[in-house]
C-alpha positions in Angstrom: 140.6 -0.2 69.4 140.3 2.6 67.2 140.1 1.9 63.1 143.5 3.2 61.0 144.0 4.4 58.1 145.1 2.3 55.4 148.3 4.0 54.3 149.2 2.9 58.0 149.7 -0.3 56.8 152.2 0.7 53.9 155.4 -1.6 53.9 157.7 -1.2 50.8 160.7 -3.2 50.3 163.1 -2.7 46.9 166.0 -4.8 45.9 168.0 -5.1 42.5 168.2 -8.1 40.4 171.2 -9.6 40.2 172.0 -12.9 38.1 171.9 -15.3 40.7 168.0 -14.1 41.6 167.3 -15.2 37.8 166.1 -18.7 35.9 167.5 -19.7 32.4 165.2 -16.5 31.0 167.3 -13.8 32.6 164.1 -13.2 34.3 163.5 -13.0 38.5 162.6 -16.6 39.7 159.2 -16.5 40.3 160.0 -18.6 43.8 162.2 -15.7 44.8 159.5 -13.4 44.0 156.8 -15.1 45.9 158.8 -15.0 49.1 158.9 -11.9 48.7 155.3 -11.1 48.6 154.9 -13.4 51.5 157.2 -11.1 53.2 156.5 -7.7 53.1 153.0 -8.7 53.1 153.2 -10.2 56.0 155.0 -7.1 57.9 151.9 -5.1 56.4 149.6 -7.1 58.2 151.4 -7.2 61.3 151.6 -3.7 61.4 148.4 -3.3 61.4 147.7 -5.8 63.9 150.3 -5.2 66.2 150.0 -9.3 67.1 151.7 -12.1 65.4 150.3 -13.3 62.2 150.3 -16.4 60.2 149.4 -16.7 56.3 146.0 -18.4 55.6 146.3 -18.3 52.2 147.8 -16.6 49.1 144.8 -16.2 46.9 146.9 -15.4 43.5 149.8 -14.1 42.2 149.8 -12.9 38.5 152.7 -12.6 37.0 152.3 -9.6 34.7 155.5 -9.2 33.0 159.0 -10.2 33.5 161.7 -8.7 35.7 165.0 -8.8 34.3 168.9 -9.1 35.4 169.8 -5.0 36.6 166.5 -4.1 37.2 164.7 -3.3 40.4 162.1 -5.2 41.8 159.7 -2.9 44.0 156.9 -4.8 46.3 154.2 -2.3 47.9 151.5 -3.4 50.2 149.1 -2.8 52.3 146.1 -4.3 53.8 143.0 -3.7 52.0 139.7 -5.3 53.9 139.7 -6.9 57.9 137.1 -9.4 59.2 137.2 -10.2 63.0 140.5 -11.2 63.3 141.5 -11.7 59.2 142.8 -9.3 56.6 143.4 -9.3 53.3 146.6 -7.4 52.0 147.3 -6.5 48.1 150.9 -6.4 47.0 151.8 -4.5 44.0 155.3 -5.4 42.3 156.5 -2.9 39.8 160.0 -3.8 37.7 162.1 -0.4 37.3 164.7 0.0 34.6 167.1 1.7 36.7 169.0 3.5 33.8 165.9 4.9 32.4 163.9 4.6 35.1 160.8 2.7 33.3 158.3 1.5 35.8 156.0 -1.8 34.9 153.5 -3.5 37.2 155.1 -6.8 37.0 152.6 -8.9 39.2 149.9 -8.5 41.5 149.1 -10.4 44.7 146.3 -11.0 47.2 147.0 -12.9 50.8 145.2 -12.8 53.6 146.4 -13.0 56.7 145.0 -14.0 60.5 146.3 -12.4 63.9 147.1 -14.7 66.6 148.6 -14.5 70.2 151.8 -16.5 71.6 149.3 -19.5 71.7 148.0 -19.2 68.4 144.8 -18.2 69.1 143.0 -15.6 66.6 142.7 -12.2 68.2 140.4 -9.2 66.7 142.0 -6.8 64.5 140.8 -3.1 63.8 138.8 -2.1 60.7 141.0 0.0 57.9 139.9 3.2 56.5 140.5 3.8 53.0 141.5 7.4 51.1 143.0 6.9 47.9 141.0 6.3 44.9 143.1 2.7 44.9 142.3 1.7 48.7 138.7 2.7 47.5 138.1 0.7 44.7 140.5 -2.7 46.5 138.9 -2.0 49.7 135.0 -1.6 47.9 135.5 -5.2 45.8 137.3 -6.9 48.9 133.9 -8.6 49.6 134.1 -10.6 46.0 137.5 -12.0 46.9 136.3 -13.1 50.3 133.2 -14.7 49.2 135.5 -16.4 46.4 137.8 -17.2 49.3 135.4 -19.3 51.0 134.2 -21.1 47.7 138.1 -21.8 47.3 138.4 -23.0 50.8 135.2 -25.7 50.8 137.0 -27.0 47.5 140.0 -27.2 48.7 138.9 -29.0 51.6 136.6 -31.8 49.6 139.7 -32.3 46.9 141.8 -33.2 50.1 139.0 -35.7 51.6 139.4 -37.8 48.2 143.8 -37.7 48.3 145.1 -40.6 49.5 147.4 -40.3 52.7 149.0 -43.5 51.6 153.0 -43.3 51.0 154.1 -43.2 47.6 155.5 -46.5 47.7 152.7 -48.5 48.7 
């Protein structure tokens, strides 16, 4: 299994914004605009580990600035850092006035994904090698957001010891 190269984990996916995509803002719903990230992040990380994949968790999603009615919406990602059979993929969404051709980062996102087989087991993926100065500096500081991952993960699991798996009514 030899490593790859970041960039051969590139998926980009573009669509405009039309009115029905929007809230009461004129703005993209952010609901829409997670699915999205889901999405193309997810085909990043299957290309890279050529196996089925299934989201483990989407660390954050900062909404930077809005994206409005007749604009693009532009989602770039790639994975950034691997463990054994994990990876961690950054999506960049930039808004684009497409009469002046404007470009804003509009939101950032980090998810990280796990490979599996047909029976859901975890399979290894391949290390990822990075060249630009951006798949430097994400790739360099992925070890912060996993160690933060973990913390996230034992709290998550202790806050859902203590919710009660009663039905509402009861």
């Amino acid at each position: 299994m030899r490593d790859s190269k970041i960039k051969e984990t590139l998926a980009v996916k573009v669509s405009h914004v039309f009115p029905p995509d929007t809230n009461n803002h004129g703005t993209l719903f952010g609901g829409k605009l997670m699915s999205y990230i889901d999405d193309i992040a997810s085909v990043s990380a299957m290309r890279h580990a050529r196996s089925l994949v299934v989201t483990a968790s989407t660390d954050s999603v900062d909404f930077l600035a809005p994206i409005r009615t007749n604009q693009s919406v532009c989602l770039e990602s790639f994975v950034t850092w691997t463990g054994t059979s994990s990876m961690e993929v950054f999506v960049k969404v930039l808004a684009e006035n497409l009469i002046t051709g404007e470009r804003t980062i509009a939101a950032t996102a980090f998810l990280t994904f796990v490979a599996v087989d047909e029976d859901g087991q975890s399979v290894p993926v391949r290390k990822v090698i990075p060249e630009t100065e951006e798949e430097k500096h994400l790739h360099e500081t992925a070890k912060i957001r996993v160690e933060e991952r973990k913390k996230r993960r034992k709290a998550s699991k202790e806050l859902a010891s203590f919710i009660p798996m009663k039905k509402p009514w009861e």
